[in-house]
N, C-alpha and C positions, 0 to 999 in steps of 0.2 A: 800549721797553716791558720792562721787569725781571719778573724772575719770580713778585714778589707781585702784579701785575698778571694777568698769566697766567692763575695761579690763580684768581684772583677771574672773571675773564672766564670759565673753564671750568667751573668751578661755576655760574654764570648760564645757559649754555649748558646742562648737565644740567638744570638746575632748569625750563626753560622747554620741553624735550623731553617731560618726565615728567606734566608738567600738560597738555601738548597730548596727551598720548595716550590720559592720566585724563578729557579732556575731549573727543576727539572717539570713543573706544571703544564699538561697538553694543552696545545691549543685547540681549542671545540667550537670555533668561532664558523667553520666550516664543516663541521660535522651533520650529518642526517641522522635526525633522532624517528627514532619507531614507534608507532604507540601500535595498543594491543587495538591485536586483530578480533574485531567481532565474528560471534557464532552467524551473521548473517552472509561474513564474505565467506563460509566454509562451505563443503560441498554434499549433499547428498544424494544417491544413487535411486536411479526407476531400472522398473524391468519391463521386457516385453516381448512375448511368444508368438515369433509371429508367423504366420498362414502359412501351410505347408506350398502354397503356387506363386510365394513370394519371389522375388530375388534376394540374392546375398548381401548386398548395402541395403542397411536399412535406418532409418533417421526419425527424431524428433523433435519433433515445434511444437515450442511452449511460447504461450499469448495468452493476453489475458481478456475478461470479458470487457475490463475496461480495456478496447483495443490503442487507446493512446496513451496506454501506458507502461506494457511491454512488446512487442521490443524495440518500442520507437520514440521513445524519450531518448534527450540525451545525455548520455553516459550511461545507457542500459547496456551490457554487452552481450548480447542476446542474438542469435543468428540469424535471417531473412530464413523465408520457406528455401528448402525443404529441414529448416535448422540444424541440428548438431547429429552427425555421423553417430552411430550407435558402434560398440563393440562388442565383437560377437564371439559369448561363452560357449566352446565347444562341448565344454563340461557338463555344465550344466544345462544348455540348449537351449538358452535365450539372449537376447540382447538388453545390453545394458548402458546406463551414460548417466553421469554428473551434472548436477544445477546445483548452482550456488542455493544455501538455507531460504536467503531472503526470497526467492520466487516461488519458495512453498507456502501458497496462502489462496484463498477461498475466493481470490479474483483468476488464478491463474488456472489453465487447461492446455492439454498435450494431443497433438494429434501424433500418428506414425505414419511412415509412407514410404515403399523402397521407390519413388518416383515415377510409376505407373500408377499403384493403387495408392490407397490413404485407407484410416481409419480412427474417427470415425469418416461418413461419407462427404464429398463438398456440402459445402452449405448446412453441415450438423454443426452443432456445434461441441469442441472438444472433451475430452474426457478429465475431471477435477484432479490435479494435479497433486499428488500425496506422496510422502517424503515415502521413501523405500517400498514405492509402491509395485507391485507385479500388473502388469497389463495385458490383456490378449485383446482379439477383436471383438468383444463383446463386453471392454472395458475394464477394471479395474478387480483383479480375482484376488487379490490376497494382498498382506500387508507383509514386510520382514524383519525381523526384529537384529541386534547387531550381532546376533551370534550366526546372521546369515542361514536362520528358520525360517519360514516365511507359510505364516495360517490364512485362509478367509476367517479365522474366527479372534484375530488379532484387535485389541483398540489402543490406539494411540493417545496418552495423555500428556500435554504440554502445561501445566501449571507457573502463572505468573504470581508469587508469595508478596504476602507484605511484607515491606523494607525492615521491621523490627522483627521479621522470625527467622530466628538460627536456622529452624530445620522445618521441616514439611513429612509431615505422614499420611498419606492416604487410608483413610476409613473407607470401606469400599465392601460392596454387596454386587457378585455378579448375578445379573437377571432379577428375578424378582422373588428370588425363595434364598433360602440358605443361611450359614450364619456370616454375620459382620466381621469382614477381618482388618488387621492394620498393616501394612508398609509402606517404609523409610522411600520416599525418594528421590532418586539420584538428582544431582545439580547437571544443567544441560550447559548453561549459558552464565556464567557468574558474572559479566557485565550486564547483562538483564535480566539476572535474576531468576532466570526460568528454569525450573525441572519438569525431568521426561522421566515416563515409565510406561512400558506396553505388560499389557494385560492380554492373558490367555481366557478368552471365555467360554472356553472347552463347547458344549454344545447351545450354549445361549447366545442371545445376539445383542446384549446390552450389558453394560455397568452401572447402576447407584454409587455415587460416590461423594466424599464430603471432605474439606482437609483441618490439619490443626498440626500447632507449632510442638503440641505434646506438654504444655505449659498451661492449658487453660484458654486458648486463643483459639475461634475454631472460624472457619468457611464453609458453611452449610448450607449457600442459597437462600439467605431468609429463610432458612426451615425448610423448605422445599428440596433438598441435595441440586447433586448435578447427575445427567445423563448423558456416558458415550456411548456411542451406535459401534457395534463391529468394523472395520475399513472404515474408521473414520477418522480426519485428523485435525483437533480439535484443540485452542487454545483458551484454556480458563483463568482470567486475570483478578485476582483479589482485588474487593472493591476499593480498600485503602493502596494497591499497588502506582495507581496512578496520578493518586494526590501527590502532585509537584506546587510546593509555593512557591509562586511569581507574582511578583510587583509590577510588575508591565503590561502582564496578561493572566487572561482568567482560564484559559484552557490552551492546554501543554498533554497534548495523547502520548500515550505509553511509548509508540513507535512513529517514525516520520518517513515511512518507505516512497510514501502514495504525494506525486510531485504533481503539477497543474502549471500547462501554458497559462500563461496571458499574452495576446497579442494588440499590438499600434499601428493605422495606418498612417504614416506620419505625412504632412501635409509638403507637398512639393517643393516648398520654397527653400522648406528646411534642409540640415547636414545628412552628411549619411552615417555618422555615429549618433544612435539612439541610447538614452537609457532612461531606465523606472528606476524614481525612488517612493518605496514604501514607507508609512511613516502609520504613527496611533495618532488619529487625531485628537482624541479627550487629552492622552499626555503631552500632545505636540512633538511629540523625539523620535525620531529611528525605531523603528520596528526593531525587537532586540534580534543581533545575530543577523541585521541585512546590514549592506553597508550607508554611506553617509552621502548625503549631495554629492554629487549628484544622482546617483546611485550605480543602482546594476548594468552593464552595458548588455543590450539588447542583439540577437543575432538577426540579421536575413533571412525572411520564412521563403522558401522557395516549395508555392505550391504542388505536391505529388500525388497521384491514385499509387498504392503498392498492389502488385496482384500478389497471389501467397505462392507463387515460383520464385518469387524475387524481384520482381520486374518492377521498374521505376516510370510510371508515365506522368508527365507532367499535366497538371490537369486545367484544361481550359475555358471549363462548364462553371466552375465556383464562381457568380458573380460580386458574390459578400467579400470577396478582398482581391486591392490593385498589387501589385508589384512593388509597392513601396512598404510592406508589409514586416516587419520583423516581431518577433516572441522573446519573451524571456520565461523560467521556469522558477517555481518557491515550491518548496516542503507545504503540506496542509496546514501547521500551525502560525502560518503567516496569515491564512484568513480568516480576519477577526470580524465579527460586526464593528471595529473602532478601524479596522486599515483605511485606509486611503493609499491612492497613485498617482502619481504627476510623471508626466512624460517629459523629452529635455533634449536637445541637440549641443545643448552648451549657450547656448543666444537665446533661443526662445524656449517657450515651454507650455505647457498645457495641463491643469487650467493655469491662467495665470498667476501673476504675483501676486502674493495675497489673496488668492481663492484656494479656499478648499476641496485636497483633490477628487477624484473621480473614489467611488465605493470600487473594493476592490471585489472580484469574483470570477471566480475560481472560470477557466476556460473563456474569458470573456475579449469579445476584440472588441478595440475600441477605435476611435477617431478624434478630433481636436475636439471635438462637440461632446464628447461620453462614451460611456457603451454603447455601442451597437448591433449587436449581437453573440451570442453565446456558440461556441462551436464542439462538435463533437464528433468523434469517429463517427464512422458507418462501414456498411458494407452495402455494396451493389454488384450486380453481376458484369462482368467484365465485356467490354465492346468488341475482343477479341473472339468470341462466342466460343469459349474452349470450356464452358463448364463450369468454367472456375470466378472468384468473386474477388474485387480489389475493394480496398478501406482508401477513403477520402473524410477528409475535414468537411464537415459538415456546418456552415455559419450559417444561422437562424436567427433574425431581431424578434421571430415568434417565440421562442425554446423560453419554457419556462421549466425550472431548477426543482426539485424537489426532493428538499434535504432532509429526511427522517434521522432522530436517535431514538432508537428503538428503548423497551426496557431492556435491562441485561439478560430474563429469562426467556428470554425470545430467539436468544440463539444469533445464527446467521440468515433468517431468512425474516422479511419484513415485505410485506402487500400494501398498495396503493388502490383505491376504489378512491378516482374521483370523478367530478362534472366539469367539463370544457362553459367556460359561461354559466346559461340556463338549459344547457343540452340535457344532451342524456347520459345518465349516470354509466359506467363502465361495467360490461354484464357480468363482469366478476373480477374479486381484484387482479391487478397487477404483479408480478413480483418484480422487485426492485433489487436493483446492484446492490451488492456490501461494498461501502464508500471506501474505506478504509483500515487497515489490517488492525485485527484486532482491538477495532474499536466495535461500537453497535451503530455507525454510522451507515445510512443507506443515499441512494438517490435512483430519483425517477425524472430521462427527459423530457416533456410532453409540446407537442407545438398547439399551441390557442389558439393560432389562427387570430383570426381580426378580434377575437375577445381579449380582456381586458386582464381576466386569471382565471383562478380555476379553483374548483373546491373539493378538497380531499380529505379523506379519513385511512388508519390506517388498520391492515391485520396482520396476527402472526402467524396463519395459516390452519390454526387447530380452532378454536374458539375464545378468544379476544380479542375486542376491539379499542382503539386507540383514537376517539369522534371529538376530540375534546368538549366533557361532557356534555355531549349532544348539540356542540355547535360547530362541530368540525373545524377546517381549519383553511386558509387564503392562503394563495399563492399568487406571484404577480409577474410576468415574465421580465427576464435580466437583471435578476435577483440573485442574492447568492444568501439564504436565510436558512440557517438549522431549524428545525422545530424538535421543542422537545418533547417526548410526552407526556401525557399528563395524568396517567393510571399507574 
């Protein structure tokens, strides 16, 4: 066979490859592609022992202390009082039930109830909601580890590593005597990054502990270590875990659970399809990850009191908003100090052409003119005089915001001592919500009244304070301002 032959043969060969592949290739044109499921949609298990003069159905509601944000956001799937049917271990002689990962976090609390009693009492408020926790009625007795052990002398560690380490070892001293040991551990979540490991602290009630990649790279708390408490469940994030570079924006948090209305009273003339579009005003472009002119389409807010049975009453007391009212919802990392909002029926729009829009802030309802007031859960007790307490939207043009980032050794709890005006200083601080998961983000509502702001300083509860040095700090109602510290 000569080499014009060859040829000829080897082009026959490509020729009849290229058609068998044109011809037997799937079409994926309709195809549904999956992507990987986060450790957040996954489930983890509570327990709970409950009172020997119970009944046999026995339930639990998990809510959070921000009350407008489980389980009444939407797309929370989270169940009305008396919440989610428990299942009852004969075996082992408690009851137990599943939540999704994501509602295990240092906003959210569990009550029980077989629908006569509850616990804790109306009007307490719930017991801190902890991944594979054990509960009785005097709250939260033990923790269990996955081999389905379960100690009060258990601690829970969740470790968020820097992006550049292979591996994570725990340097760790339980209590305060002993010697220093190392262990390896385990990966929890490889889409974020995070390892878990429970620790036995046989009769002490604390851990020292510090991490490192085993390379030379260590997280020691500035020298300081870290400290978990026994039953506690506790997320420690390296301080390089969160440096995300962005070109658009300067802060991008670890995690984006923690979502915030904004509400429009749109003006009567206008359509009945609303939408916000968010936008950076320094860059002038789309806020990255919302969409484009004209933006988000807005729903119909139809205002409710919820009582914690279930029960829907429409509420006719709110004077702060008409019926023409709709909300739309963003993740926390859409509120920047550079957002801006423009509202829009398609024809008109607000503010106008060529004005720059409204500051955007977090729970804020607005009208054609601006902000108008800032709105937030509450609870009141219920007009049906049963004992029991319903949550209404609360719209205040008084509510002033009060956004703390705490330092990072300060844990989850941060204190507000401030003055209304020229009043009187508050007799002792405040504590203030944790804003956002696993950030050091806080806030505190406070209404001014006919004053103008307010001045606050902040604490971490043991002995530091955060006065910025010695001139404290303003606040100004319908505002939406972080402060950061400055110790």
């Amino acid at each position: 066979m000569n080499y014009k032959q060859n040829k000829i043969i080897f082009f026959f060969i490509v020729f009849l490859i290229q058609n068998l592949f044109v011809i037997s290739a799937p079409l994926v044109e309709n195809v549904n592609k999956r992507s990987f499921t986060s450790i957040e949609e996954t489930h983890s298990s509570i327990y709970f022992e409950k009172p020997s003069h119970w009944g046999e159905d026995v339930y639990a509601y998990v809510y959070s202390s921000y009350v407008n944000e489980l389980p009444y956001d939407a797309g929370i799937p989270l169940k009305q009082w008396p919440g989610e049917k428990m299942y009852h271990d004969k075996e082992r002689n408690n009851y137990n039930v599943n939540f999704a990962y994501k509602y295990f976090n240092h906003n959210s609390h569990v009550m029980f109830t077989d629908g006569k009693n509850q616990i804790p009492g109306v009007l307490e408020e719930g017991f801190t909601l902890i991944e594979r926790g054990v509960y009785n009625e005097n709250g939260l007795k033990a923790v269990c580890d996955y081999g389905n052990t379960c100690k009060k002398n258990y601690a829970l560690l969740f470790y968020v590593k820097d992006p550049s380490w292979k591996k994570v070892i725990a340097h760790y001293q339980i209590g305060g005597k002993g010697e220093w040991e190392d262990t390896k551990v385990c990966i929890y979540d490889l889409f974020q990054k995070k390892y878990h490991h429970t620790f036995d602290l046989g009769n002490d009630d604390y851990i020292t502990i510090a991490f490192t990649d085993g390379n030379g790279k260590w997280d020691n708390n500035n020298g300081k270590n870290y400290r978990i408490n026994a039953l506690e469940d506790i997320v420690i994030v390296n301080p390089n875990a969160a440096s995300v570079p962005s070109k658009k924006r300067t802060y991008v948090p670890q995690y984006i659970h923690t979502t915030f209305n904004v509400y429009f009273e749109k003006p009567s003339h206008w359509g009945d399809e609303i939408f916000a579009y968010v936008y950076d005003f320094e860059n002038d472009s789309t806020t990255e990850g919302l969409e484009n002119w004209p933006g988000r389409k807005m729903a119909l807010h139809i205002e409710e009191e919820i009582e914690l049975n279930g029960t829907k009453n429409k509420n006719n007391n709110n004077n702060n908003k008409n019926n023409n009212t709709y909300f739309v919802t963003y993740y926390r990392p859409v509120f920047t100090p550079n957002a801006r909002i423009i509202f829009s029926d398609g024809k008109n729009q607000s503010p106008g052409v060529l004005q720059e829009g409204f500051p955007l802030v977090r729970r804020g309802l607005y009208t054609e003119n601006g902000i108008k007031a800032i709105c937030v859960w509450s609870n009141k007790l219920s007009n049906n005089n049963n004992n029991s307490y319903v949550q209404y939207n609360d719209c205040r043009s008084t509510y002033a915001a009060i956004n703390y980032a705490s330092k990072e050794d300060w844990g989850f709890k941060a204190y507000a001592h401030y003055q209304i005006g020229n009043g009187q200083w508050t007799k002792k601080p405040v504590e203030m919500q944790h804003q956002n998961y696993d950030t050091n983000e806080f806030v505190l509502y406070v209404d001014v009244g006919k004053e103008k702001d307010l001045t606050v300083a902040f604490f971490d509860g043991d002995n530091e304070w955060d006065n910025n040095n010695g001139k404290n700090f303003k606040v100004q109602p319908l505002t939406d301002v972080l402060i950061q510290h400055t110790i």
